[in-house]
C-alpha positions in Angstrom: 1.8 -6.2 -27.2 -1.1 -3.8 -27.1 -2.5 -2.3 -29.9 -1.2 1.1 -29.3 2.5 -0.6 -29.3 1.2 -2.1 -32.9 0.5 1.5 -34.2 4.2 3.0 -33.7 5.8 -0.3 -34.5 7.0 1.2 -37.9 8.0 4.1 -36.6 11.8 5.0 -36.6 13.2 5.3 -33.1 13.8 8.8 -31.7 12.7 10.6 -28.5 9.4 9.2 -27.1 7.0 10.8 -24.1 4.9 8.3 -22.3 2.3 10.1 -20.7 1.0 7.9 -17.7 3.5 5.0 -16.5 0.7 2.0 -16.3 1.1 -0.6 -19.1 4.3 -1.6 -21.2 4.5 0.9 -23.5 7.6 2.6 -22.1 9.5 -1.1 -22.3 8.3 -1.7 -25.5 9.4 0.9 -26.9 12.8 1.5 -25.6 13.1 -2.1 -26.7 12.2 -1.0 -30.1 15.4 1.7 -28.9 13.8 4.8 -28.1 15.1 7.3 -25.4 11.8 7.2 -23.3 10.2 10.2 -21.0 8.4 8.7 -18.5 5.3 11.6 -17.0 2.9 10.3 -14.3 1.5 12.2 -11.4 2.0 9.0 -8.7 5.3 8.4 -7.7 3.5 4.8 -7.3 2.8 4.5 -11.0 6.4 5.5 -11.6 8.1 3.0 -8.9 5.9 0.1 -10.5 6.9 0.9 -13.6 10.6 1.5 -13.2 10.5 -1.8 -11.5 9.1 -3.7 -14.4 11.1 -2.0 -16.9 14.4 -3.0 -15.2 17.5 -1.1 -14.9 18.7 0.9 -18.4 19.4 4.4 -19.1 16.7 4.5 -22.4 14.0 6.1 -19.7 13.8 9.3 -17.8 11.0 9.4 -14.9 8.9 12.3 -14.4 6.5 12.8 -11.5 4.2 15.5 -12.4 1.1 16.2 -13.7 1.0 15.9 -17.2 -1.1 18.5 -17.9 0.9 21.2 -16.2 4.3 20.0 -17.0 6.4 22.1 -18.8 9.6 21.4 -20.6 11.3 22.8 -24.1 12.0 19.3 -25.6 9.9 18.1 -28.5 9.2 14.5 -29.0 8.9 12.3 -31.9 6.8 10.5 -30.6 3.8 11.1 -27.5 1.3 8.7 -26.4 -1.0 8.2 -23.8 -3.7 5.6 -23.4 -6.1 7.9 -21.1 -9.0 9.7 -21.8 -9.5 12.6 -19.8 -12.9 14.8 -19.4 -11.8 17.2 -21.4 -10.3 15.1 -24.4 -9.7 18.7 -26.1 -7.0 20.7 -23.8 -5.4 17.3 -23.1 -4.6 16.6 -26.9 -4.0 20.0 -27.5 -1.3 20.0 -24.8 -0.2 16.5 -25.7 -0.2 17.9 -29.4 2.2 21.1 -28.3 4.7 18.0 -27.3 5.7 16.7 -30.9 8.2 17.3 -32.6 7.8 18.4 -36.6 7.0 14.9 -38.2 6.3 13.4 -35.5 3.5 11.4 -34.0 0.9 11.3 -31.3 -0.8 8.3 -30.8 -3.6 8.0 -28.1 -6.7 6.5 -26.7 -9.4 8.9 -27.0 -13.3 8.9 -27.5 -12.8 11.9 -30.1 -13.2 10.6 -33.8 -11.3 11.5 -36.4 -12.5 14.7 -37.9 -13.1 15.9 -34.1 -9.4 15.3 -33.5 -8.1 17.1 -37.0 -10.2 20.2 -36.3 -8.6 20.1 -32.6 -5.1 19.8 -33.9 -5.6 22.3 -36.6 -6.5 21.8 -40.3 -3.5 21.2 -43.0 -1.2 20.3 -39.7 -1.7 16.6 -39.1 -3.0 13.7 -40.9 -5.0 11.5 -38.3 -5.9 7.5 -38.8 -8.0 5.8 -36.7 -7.7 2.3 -35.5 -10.4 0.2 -33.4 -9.6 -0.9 -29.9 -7.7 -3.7 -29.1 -8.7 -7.0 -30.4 -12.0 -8.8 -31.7 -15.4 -7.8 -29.6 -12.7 -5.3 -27.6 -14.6 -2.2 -25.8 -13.4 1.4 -25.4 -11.3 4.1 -27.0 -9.9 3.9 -30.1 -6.6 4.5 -31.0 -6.1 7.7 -32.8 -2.4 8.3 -34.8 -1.4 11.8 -35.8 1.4 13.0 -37.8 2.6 16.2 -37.6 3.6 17.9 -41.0 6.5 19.8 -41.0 10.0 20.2 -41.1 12.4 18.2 -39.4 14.0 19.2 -36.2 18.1 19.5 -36.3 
């Protein structure tokens, strides 16, 4: 399991949004039994992943930029594992995504106090984790929760 599938383990199962369809954190967590949104802007990604996530109605697949992709639903939890050039409007736009105690979880160069101002002071509480494993390289994995109240 990757180490962003450790951080929503505790999580109670809800509405996820998977932004980009490489890795297995769409089957992991409809395993866990969320209802999963699947956004990636190849229809290859999407096919590959369908494929290795077998046939279940937990996912929806979405090919379209996830940048420009527009919907009304709010999510309890989003995640995404890439890092974009401009960390800033992507986690913003990610960030528009949750639902009112919910979570964003992603991979992103940005530290912690860089991602609190982003999301907006008093809004979200944000924990860092280290990447993946002993000696690992790259992002870490930063968790917000959303304050707020609950969606009915």
């Amino acid at each position: 399991m990757s180490g962003v599938a450790e951080r929503f383990a505790g999580l109670t199962p809800g509405r996820a949004l998977v932004v980009g369809a490489a890795g297995t954190d769409a089957t992991v967590l409809a395993e866990r039994g969320w209802t999963v949104t699947v956004v990636d802007p190849a229809q290859d990604s999407l096919d590959r992943a369908r494929d290795h996530a077998g046939a279940t109605s937990r996912f929806t697949w979405v090919c379209a930029d996830p940048a420009t992709w527009l919907t009304a639903q709010r999510f309890d939890l989003v995640t995404s594992t890439s890092v974009t050039p401009r960390p800033d409007r992507w986690l913003c736009a990610l960030a528009a995504l949750v639902a009112p105690r919910g979570s964003l979880v992603v991979g992103a160069d940005a530290g912690e106090g860089e991602l609190a101002a982003l999301l907006g002071p008093g809004d979200w509480t944000v924990e860092t984790a280290p990447p993946d494993g002993p000696g690992a390289h790259g992002p870490a994995v930063l968790h917000a929760r959303r304050r707020g109240a609950v969606l009915h």
